[in-house]
N, C-alpha and C positions, 0 to 999 in steps of 0.2 A: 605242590612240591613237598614230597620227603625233608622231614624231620631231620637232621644233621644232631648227632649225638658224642658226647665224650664223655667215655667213662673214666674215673680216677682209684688210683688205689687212695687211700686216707693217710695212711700212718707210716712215716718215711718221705709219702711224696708231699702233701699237703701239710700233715704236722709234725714235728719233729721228733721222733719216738725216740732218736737216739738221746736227745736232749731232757727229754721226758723218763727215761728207764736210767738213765745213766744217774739224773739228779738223784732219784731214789735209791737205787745200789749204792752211790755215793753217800747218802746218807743213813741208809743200814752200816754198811760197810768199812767207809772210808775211801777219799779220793785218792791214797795209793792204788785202789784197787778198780777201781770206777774201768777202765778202759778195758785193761782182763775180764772184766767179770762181763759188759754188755757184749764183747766179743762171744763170749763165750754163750750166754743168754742165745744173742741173734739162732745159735747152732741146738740150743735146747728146743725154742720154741716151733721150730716146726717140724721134729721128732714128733714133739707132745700131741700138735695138731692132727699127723697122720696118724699115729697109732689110737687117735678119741675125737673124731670127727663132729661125734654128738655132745660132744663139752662145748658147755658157753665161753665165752673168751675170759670171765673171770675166774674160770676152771684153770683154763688154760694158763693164765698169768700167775696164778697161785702156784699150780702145780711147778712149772719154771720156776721160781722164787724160789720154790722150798728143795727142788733137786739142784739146784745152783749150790745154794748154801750148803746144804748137805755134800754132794762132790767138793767143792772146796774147801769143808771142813772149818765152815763160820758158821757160828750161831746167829740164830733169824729171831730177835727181838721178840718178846713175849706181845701178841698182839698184831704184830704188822705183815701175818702170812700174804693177807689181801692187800700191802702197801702198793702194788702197784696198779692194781684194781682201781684201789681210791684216787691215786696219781693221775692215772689218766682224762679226766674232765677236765687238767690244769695240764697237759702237754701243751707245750708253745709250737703255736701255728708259723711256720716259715713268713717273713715278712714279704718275701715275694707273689704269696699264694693270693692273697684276698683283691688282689690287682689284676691279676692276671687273671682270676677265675670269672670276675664284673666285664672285663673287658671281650671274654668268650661269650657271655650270654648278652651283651650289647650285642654283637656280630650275628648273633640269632643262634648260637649253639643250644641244645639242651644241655643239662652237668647233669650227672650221677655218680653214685659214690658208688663201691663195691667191695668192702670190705670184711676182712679177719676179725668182726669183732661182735657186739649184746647191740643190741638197739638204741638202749637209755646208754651208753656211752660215745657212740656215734651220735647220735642228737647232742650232746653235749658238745663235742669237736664242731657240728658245725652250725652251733651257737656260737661259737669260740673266732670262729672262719667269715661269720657276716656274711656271706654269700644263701642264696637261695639255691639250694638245689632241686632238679625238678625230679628225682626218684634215687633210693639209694635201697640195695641189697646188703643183710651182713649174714656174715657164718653163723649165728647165734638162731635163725630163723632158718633155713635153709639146711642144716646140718651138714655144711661141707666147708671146709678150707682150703683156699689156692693153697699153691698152685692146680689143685683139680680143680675142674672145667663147669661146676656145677653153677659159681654167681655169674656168669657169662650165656650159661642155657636159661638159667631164670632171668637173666635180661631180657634175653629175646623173647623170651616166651610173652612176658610180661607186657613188652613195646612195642612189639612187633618190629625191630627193627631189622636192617639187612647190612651186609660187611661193607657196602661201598658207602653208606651213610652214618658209619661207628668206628671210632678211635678210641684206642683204649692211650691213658696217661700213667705211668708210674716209673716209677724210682727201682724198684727189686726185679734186678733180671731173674731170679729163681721163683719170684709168685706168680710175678706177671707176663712180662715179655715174654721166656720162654713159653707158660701157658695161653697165650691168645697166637703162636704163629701156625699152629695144626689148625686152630678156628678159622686163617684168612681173614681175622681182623688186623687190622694197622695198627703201630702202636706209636706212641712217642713214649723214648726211654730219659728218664728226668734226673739226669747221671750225678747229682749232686756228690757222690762219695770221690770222683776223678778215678773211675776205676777206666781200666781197657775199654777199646774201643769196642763194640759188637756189630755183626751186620745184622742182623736179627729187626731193630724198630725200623720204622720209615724214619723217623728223626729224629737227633736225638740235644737234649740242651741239657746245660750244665745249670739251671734252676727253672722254676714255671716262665719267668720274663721272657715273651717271645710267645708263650702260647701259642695265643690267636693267630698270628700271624703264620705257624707252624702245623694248626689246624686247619687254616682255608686253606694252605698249600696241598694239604691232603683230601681235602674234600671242599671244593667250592661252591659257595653260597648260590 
């Protein structure tokens, strides 16, 4: 029997980036400005990604940081260009995730991550996560950031896996879900923001809780 796989976006759907980017603008910054300013970030960061595909994600993170503060006309702390760089091995994991992710690989799913980000900060996150995953892709290796299709061809390539046995999981309809419905892979969309409804995933939940339950509906053991 085929291997049953789910892939996860990392950051958004499993750990809390917004909670994690916001602390730290919050504390360059100030919590007047904390909600402006990660709005604003979310609209930088994947500018920076498509126009430097071959930047590692602490390129990436710095580079945001310093045209945030520059566009908004605040000064960026002598020292803290890479504040969010360093931040990120301490982003808080959703309390929902580490339950839900145990209880898919009880059911025999394989996890993999697929993420926007360096190697040594993914390992870090899913040290963080307690969960075992059985293969993870990041941008930092691969020189591509979703929403292009490249951690997705390097899955397959890699597992050999096929669309009726892979589920993709994530939170960003502009990385992910839009990017895996040209593939034919299925997704679950993990709508924690309460945004519009979309037809686009096969299922969609308002946090990880439900998973499994969500995954054998779409691919049965």
């Amino acid at each position: 029997m085929a291997d049953r796989w789910a892939t996860f976006d990392c950051y958004g759907t499993i750990v809390d980036w917004n909670a994690g980017i916001g602390n730290e603008l919050e504390r360059l910054f100030g919590v007047e400005r904390r909600d402006r300013l990660v709005e604003r970030y979310h609209e930088l960061e994947p500018a920076i990604q498509a126009a430097n595909p071959g930047h590692s994600y602490r390129e990436v993170l710095t580079l945001a940081l310093e045209r945030l503060a520059s566009e908004e006309g605040l000064m960026l702390p002598e020292g803290e260009t890479a504040a969010l760089a360093r931040s990120l091995p301490v982003w808080p994991v959703f309390e929902d995730a580490s339950p839900a992710l145990a209880e898919a690989k009880e059911r025999g799913w394989k996890l993999a991550i697929l993420s926007n980000t360096d190697r040594d900060l993914l390992d870090a996150s899913i040290a963080a996560i307690g969960v075992d995953f059985d293969h993870s892709i990041v941008a930092g290796e691969i020189g591509s950031y979703k929403p292009a299709t490249r951690h997705w061809e390097v899955f397959r390539e890699q597992t050999g896996v096929d669309v009726d046995h892979h589920v993709h999981v994530a939170q960003s309809l502009f990385h992910d879900i839009a990017a895996v419905e040209p593939l034919g892979i299925p997704s679950i969309w993990v709508n924690r923001l309460g945004e519009p409804d979309d037809p686009r995933p096969r299922r969609t939940l308002s946090s990880l809780a439900g998973l499994a339950d969500a995954l054998d509906e779409i691919v049965s053991a």
